[in-house]
C-alpha positions in Angstrom: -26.0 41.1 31.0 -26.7 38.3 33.5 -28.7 36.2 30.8 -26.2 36.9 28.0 -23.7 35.0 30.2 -25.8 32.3 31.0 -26.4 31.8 27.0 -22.6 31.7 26.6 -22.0 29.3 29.4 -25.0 27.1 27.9 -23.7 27.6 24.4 -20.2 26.6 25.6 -21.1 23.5 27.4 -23.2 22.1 25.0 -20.1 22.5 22.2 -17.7 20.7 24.8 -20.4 17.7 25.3 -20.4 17.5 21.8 -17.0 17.3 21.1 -16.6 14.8 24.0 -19.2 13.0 22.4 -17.7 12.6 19.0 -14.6 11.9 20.5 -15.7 8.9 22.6 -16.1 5.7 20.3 -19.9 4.5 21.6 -20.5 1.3 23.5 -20.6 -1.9 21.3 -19.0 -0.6 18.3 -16.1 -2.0 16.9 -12.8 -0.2 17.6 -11.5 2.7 15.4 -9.6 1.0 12.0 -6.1 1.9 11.9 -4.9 3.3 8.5 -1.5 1.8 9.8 -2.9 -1.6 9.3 -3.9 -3.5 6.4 -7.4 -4.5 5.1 -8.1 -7.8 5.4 -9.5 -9.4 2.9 -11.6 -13.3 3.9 -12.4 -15.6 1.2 -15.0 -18.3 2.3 -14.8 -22.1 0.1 -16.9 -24.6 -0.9 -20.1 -25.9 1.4 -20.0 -22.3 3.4 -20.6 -18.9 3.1 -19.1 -15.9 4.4 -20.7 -16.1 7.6 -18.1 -18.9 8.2 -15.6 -16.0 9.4 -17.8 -14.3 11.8 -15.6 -15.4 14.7 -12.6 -14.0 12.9 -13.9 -11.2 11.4 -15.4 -10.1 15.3 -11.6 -10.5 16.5 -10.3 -8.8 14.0 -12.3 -5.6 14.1 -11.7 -5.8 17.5 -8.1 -5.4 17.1 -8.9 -2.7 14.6 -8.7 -4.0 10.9 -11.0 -3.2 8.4 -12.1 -6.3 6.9 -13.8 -7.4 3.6 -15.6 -10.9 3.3 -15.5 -11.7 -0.4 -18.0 -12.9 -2.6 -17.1 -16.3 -3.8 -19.4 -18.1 -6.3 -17.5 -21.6 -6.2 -18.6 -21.3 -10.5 -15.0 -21.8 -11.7 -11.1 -20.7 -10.5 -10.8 -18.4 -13.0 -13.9 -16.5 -12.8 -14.0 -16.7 -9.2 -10.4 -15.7 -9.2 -11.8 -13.0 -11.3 -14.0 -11.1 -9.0 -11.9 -11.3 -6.1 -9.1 -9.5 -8.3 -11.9 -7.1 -9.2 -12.1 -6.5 -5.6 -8.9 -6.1 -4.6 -8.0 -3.8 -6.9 -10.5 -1.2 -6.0 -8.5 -1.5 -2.2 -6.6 1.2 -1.6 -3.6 0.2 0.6 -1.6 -3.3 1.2 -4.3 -6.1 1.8 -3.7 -9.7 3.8 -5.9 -12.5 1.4 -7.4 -15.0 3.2 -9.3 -18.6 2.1 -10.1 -21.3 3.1 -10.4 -24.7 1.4 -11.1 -24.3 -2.2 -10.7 -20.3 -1.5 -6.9 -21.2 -1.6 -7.4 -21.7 -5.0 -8.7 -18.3 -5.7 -7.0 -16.8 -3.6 -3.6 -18.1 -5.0 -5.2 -17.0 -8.9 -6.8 -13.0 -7.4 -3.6 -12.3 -6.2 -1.6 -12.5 -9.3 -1.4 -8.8 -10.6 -2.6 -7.5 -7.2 0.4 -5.4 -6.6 -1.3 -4.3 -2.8 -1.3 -7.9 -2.0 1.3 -8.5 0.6 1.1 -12.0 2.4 -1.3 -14.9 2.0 -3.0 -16.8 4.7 -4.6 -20.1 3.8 -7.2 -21.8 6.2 -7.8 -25.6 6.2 -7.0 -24.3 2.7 -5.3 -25.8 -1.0 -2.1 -23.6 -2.2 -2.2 -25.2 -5.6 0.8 -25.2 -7.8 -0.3 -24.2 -11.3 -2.0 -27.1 -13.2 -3.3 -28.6 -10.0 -6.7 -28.9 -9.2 -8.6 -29.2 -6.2 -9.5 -33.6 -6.7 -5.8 -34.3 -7.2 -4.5 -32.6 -4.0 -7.3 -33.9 -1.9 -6.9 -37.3 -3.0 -2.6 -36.8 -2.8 -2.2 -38.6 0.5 -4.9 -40.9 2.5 -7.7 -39.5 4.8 -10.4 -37.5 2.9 -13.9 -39.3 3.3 -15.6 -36.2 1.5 -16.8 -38.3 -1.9 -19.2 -40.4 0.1 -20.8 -37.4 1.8 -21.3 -36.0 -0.8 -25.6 -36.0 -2.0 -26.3 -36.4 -5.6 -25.4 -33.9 -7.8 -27.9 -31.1 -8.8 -28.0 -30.9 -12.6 -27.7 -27.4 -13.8 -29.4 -25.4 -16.7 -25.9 -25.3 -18.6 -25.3 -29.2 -18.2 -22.8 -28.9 -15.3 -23.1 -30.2 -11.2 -23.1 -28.8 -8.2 -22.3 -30.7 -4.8 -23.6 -30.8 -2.0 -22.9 -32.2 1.2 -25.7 -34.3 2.6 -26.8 -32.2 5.5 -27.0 -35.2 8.0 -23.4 -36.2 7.3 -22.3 -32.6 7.7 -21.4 -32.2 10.7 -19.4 -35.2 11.2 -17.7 -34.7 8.0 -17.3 -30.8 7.9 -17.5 -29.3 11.2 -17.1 -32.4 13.8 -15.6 -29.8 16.4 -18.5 -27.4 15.9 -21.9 -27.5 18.6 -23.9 -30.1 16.8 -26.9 -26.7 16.9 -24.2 -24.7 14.8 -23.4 -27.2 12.6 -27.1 -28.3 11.4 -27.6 -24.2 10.4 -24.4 -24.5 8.3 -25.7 -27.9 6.8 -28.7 -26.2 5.6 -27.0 -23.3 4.3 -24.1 -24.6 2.7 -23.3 -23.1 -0.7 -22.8 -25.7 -3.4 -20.1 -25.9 -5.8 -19.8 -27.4 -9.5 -18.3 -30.0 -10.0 -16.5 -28.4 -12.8 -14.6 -26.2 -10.2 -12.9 -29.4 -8.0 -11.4 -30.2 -11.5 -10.4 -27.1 -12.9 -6.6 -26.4 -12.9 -5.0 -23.5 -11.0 -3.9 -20.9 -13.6 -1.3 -19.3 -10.8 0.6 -19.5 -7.1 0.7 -16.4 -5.8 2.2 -18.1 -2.7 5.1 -18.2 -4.9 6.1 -15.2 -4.7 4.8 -13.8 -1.4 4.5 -14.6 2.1 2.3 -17.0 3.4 1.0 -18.4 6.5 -0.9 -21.7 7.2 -3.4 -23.3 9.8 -5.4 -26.3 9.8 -6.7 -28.7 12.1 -5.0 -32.3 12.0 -8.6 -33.9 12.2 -9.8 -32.3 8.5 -11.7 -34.4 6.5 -12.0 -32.5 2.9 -8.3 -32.2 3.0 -5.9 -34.6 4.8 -3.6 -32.9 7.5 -1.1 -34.6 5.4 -1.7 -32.7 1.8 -2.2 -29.8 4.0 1.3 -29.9 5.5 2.9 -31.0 2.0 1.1 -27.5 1.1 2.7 -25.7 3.5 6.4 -27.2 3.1 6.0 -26.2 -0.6 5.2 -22.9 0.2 7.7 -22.5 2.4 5.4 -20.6 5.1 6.5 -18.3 7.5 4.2 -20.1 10.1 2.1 -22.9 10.3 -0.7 -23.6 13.1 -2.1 -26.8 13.7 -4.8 -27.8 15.7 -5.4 -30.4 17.5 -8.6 -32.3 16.9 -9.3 -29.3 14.5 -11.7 -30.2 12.1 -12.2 -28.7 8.3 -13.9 -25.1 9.8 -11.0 -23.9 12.3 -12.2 -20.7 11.5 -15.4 -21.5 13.1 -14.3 -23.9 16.2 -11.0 -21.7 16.3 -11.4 -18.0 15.5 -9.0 -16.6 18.1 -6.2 -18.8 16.7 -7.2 -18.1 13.2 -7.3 -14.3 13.7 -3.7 -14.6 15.8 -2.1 -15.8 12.9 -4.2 -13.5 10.2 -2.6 -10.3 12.5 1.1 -12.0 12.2 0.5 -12.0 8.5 -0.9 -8.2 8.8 2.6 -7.4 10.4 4.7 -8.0 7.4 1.8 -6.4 5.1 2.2 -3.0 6.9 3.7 -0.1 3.9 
């Protein structure tokens, strides 16, 4: 009779540890996601990757969202435009799309027949208006020095280029705000795009006809601070950020600032 109790004692004990256990999220694991809270969705632009959002993607889990870093070939608007709308449609829920540079053009194309879709954020990013391409709104207003950073182009099978930065101008002209360490791994794996791409009209502007919110750094050298802001004005965002001595890769030298305004978005995205 004695030992019986002791088994149910045991018995009982272990199931409470257990159901402590799984109730208590486990030390260095991001925080539960929220269904309450949209996905977020980070699309990376030309000469990065998606390691670019790290920072912001760390932040945000923190907080958390459930977040998506997007493929992004840098091929072509449309097709890249393409596979991001793939993507998003297989999201179930209201999503926050984010790029940054050239991203803005696909994100303001993957967004067009994305009903979940709910606010925009661009990041050191273009919001084309359709028929714009990516050279013309650089070259809008003074201050890009990009073109002679740029190394020779790599000729492809198909007959088109892809750019590259030269990787001992990259920091200066990329990332000057970045620790010179961090900045030489990014050089080296920067992801080219074609040429074909700068110079491929936007086929939509999403940003038309939802919200948006900018931030970039007043010190960007892809895209002037000026064609940035002219962006933005257009756009009619509900914020803007700008940081001071910010270079093209706030998302890198900035991620709490960058994620701050990525969660105002997520407020207005919530169903």
């Amino acid at each position: 009779m004695i030992l019986r109790n002791r088994r149910s004692i045991s018995l009982a004990g272990t199931l409470t540890l257990l159901a402590l256990s799984l109730a208590t999220p486990l030390a260095g694991f991001a925080a539960p996601v929220s269904a309450a809270k949209p996905t977020v969705v980070l699309v990376h632009g030309a000469f990065a990757d998606s390691s670019s959002w790290n920072g912001v993607i760390d932040r945000l889990h923190a907080d958390g969202y459930r977040v998506i870093a997007a493929p992004n070939e840098l091929r072509s608007v449309r097709a890249d435009a393409a596979e991001v709308n793939s993507l998003l449609r297989s999201i179930p829920g209201p999503v926050v799309l984010v790029g940054h540079s050239y991203g803005g053009f696909v994100i303001s194309a993957a967004a067009d027949g994305a009903s979940n879709v709910k606010a925009l954020v661009f990041v050191a990013a273009f919001a084309p208006a359709v028929g714009e391409t990516a050279a013309q709104l650089s070259g809008k207003f003074p201050g890009s020095s990009l073109g002679a950073t740029l190394a020779p182009p790599v000729v492809l099978a198909d007959g088109g280029k892809d750019l590259y930065i030269e990787q001992d101008k990259f920091h200066a002209q990329f990332a000057a705000d970045v620790p010179a360490a961090q900045a030489r791994l990014m050089a080296a794996g920067q992801r080219p795009i074609t040429e074909a791409a700068l110079n491929e009209a936007s086929p939509a502007s999403a940003w038309k006809t939802l919200p948006s919110w900018f931030v970039y750094g007043d010190a960007d050298l892809n895209i002037p601070a000026a064609a940035q802001a002219f962006m933005a004005e257009r756009a009619q965002a509900r914020e803007t950020v700008v940081v001071k001595g910010g270079s093209h890769v706030v998302m890198v030298s900035h991620p709490d600032t960058v994620a701050a305004l990525i969660e105002k978005a997520a407020q207005g995205a919530r169903p």
